[in-house]
Structures are given as structure tokens and as C-alpha cells.
N, CA, C and O atoms as a CHARMM CRD file, in Angstrom:
* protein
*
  164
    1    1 UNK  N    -71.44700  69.95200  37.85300 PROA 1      0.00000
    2    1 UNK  CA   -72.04100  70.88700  36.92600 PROA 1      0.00000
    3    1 UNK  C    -73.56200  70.81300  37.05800 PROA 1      0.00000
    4    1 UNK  O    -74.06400  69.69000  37.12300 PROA 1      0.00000
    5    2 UNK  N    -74.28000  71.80100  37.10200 PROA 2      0.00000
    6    2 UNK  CA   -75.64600  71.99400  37.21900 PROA 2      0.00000
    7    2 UNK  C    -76.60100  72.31500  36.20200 PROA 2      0.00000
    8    2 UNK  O    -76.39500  73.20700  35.37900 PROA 2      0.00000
    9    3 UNK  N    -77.53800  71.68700  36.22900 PROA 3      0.00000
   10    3 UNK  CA   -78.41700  72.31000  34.79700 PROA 3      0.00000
   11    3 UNK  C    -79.21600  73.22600  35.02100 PROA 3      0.00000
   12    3 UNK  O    -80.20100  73.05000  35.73800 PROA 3      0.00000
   13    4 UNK  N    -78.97500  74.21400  34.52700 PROA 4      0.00000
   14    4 UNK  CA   -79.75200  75.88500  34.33500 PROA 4      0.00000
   15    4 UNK  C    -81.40900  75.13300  34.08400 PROA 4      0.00000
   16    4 UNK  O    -81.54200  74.05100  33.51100 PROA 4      0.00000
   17    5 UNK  N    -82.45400  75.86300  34.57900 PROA 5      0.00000
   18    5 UNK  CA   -83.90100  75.54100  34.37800 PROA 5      0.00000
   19    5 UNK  C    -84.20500  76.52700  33.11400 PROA 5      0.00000
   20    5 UNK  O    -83.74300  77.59500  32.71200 PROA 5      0.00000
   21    6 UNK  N    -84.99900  75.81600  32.78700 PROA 6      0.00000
   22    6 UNK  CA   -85.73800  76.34400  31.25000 PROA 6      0.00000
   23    6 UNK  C    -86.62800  77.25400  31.80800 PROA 6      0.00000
   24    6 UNK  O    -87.42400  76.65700  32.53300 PROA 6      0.00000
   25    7 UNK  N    -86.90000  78.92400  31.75600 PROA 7      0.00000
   26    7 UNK  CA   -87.66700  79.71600  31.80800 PROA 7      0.00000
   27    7 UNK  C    -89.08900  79.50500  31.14600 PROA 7      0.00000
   28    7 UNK  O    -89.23700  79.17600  29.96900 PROA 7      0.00000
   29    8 UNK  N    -90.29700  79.77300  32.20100 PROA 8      0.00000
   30    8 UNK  CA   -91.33700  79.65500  31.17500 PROA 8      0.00000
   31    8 UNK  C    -91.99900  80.68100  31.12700 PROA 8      0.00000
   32    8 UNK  O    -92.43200  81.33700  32.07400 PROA 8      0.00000
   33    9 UNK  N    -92.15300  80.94400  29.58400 PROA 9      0.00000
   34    9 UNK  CA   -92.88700  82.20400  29.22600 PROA 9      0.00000
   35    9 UNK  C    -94.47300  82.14600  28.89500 PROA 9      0.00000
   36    9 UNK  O    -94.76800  82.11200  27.70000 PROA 9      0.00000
   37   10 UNK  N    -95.34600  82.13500  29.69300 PROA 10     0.00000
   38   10 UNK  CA   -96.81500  82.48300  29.56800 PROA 10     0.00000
   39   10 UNK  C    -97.26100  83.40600  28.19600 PROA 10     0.00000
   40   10 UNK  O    -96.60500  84.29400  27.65200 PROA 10     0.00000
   41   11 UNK  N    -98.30300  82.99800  27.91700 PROA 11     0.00000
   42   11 UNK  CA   -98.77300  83.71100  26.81600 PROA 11     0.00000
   43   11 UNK  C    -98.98900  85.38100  27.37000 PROA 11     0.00000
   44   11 UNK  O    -98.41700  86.33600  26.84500 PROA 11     0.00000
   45   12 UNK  N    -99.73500  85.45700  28.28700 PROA 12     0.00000
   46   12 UNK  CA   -99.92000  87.10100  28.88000 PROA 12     0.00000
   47   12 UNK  C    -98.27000  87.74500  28.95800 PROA 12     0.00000
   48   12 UNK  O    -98.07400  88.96000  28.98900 PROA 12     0.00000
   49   13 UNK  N    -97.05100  86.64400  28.98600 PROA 13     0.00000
   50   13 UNK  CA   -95.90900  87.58100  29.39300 PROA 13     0.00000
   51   13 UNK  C    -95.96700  87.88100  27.66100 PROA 13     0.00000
   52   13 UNK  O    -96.27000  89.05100  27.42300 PROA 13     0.00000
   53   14 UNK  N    -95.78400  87.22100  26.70600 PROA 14     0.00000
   54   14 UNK  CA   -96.11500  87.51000  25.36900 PROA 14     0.00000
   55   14 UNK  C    -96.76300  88.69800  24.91500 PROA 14     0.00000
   56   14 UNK  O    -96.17800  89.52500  24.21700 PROA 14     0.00000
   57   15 UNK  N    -97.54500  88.77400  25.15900 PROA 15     0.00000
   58   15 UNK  CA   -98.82900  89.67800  24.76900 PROA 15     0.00000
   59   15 UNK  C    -98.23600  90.96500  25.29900 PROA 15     0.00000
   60   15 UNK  O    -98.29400  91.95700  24.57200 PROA 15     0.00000
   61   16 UNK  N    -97.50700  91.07500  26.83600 PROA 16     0.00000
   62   16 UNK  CA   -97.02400  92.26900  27.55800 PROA 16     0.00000
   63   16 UNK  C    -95.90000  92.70500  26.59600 PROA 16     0.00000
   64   16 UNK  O    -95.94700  93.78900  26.01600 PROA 16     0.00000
   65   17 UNK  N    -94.54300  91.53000  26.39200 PROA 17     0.00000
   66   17 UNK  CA   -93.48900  92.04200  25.66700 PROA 17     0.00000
   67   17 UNK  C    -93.88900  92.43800  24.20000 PROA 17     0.00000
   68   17 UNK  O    -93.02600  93.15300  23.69000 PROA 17     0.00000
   69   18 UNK  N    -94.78100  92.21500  23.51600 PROA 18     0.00000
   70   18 UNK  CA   -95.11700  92.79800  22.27500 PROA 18     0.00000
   71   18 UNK  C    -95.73300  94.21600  22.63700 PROA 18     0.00000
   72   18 UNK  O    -95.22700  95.25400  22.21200 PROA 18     0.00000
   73   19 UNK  N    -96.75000  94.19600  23.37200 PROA 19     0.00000
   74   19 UNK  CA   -97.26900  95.68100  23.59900 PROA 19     0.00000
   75   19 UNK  C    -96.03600  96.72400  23.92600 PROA 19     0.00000
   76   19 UNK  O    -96.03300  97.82600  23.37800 PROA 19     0.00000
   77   20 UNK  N    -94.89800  96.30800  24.91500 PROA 20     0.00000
   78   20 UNK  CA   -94.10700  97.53400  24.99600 PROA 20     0.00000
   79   20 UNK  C    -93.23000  97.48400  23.98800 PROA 20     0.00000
   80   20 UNK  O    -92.76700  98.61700  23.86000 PROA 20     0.00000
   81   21 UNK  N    -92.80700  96.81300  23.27500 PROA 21     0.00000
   82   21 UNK  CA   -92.10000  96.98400  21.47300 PROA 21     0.00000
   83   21 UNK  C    -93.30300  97.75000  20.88700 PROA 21     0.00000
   84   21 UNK  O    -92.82700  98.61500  20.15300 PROA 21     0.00000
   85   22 UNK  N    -94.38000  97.80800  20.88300 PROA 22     0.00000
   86   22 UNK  CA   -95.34100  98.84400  20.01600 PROA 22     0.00000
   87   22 UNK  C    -95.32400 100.14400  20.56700 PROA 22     0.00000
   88   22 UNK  O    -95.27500 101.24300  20.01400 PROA 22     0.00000
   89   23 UNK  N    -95.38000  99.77000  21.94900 PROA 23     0.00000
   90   23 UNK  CA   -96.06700 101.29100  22.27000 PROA 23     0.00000
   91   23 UNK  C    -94.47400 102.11000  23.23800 PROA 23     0.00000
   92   23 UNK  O    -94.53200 103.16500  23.87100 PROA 23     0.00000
   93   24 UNK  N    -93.33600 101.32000  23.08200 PROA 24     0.00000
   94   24 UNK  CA   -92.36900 102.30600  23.60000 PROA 24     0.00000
   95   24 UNK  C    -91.16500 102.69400  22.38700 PROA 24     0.00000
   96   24 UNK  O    -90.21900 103.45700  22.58100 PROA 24     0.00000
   97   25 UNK  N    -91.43700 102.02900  21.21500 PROA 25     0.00000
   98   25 UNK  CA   -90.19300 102.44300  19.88100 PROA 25     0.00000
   99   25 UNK  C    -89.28100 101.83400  20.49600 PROA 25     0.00000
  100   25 UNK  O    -88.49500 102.13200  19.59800 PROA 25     0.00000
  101   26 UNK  N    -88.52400 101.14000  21.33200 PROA 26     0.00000
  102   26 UNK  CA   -87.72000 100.19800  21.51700 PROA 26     0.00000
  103   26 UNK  C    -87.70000  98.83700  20.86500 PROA 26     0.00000
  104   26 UNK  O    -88.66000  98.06900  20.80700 PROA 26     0.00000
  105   27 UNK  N    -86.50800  98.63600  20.38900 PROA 27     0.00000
  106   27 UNK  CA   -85.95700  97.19000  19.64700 PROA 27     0.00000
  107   27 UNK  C    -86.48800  96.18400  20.57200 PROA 27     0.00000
  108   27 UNK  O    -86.79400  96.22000  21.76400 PROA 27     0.00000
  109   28 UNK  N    -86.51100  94.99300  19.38700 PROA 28     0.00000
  110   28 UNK  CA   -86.88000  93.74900  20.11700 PROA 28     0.00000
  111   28 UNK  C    -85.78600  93.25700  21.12100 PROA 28     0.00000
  112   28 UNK  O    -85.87900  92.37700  21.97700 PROA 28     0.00000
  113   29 UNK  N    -84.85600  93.95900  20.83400 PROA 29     0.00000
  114   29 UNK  CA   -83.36300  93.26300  21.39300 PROA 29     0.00000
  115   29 UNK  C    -83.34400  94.03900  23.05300 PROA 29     0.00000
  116   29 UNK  O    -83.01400  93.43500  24.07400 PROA 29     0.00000
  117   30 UNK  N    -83.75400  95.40500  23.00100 PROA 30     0.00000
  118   30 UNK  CA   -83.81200  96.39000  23.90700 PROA 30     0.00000
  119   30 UNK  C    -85.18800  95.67400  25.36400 PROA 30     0.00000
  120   30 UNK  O    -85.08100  95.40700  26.56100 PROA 30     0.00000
  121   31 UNK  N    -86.31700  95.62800  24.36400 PROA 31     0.00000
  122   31 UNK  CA   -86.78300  95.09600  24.97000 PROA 31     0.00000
  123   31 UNK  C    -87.06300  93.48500  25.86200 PROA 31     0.00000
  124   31 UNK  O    -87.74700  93.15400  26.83000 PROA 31     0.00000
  125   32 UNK  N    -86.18800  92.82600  24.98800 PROA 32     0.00000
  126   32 UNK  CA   -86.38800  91.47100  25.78700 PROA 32     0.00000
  127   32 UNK  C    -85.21100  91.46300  26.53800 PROA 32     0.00000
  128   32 UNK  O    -85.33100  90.52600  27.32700 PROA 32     0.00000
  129   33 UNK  N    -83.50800  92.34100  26.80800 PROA 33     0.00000
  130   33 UNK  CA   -82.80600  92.49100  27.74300 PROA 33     0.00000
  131   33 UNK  C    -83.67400  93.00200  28.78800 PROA 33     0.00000
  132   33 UNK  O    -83.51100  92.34200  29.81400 PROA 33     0.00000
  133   34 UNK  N    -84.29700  93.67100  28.88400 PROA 34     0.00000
  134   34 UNK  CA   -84.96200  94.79600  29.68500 PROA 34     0.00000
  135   34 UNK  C    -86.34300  93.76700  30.83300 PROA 34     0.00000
  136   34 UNK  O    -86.70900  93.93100  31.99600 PROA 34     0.00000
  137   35 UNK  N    -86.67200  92.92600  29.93400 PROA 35     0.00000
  138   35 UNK  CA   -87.24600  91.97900  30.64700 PROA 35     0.00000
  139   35 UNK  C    -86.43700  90.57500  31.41700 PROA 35     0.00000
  140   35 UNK  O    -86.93600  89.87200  32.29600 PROA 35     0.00000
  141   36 UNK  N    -85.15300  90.42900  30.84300 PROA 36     0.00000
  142   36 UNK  CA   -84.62400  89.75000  31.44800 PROA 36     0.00000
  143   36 UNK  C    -84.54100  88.19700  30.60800 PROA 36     0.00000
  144   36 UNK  O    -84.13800  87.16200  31.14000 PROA 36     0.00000
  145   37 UNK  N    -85.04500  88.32300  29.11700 PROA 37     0.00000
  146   37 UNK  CA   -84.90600  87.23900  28.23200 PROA 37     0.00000
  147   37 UNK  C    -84.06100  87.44400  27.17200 PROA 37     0.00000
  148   37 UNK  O    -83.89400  88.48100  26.53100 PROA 37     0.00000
  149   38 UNK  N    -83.43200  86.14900  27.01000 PROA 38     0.00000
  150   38 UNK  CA   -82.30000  86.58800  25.67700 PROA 38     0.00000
  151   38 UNK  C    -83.19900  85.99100  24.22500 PROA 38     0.00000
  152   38 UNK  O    -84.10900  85.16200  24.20200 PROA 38     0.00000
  153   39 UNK  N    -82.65700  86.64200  23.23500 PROA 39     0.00000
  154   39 UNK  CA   -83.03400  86.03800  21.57100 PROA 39     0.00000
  155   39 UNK  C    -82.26800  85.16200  21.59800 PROA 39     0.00000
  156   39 UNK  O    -81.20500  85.35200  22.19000 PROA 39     0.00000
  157   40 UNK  N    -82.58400  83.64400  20.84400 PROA 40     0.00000
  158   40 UNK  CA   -82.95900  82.79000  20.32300 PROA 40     0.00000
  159   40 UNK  C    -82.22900  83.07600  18.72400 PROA 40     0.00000
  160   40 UNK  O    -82.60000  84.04900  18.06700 PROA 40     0.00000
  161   41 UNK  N    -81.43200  82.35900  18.32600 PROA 41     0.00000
  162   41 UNK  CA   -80.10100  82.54300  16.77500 PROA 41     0.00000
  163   41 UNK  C    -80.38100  81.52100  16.38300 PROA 41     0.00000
  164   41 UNK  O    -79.83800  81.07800  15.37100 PROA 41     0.00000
């Protein structure tokens, strides 16, 4: 069994995924599939 690596998210990738939740009316949910990150429960 293998251990999956922990993704790291940079502050600029931050700053990017908030700007397109403002400026495209897409869900947070829409948008972080779309980038390729899951939410956090």
C-alpha cells in the first residue's frame, strides 16, 4: 500500500482560486473540482 503525497497549495494558488469564485459566479465546490482540489468536512 502506498502513501498518496500531500498537495501543496501556495498562497498565489489561493489568491487565483478566490478570484475565479468572485469573478466567474461559480460555487466553491465548482470551483475547487475544476482546479483539481477536493473540500475538506
Amino acid at each position: 500500500m502506498s502513501k498518496s503525497k500531500r498537495l501543496v497549495i501556495t498562497d498565489d494558488f489561493k489568491k487565483e482560486a478566490v478570484r475565479l469564485i468572485a469573478a466567474s459566479g461559480r460555487t466553491i465546490s465548482q470551483v475547487a473540482t475544476g482546479l483539481g482540489v477536493g473540500l475538506r468536512h
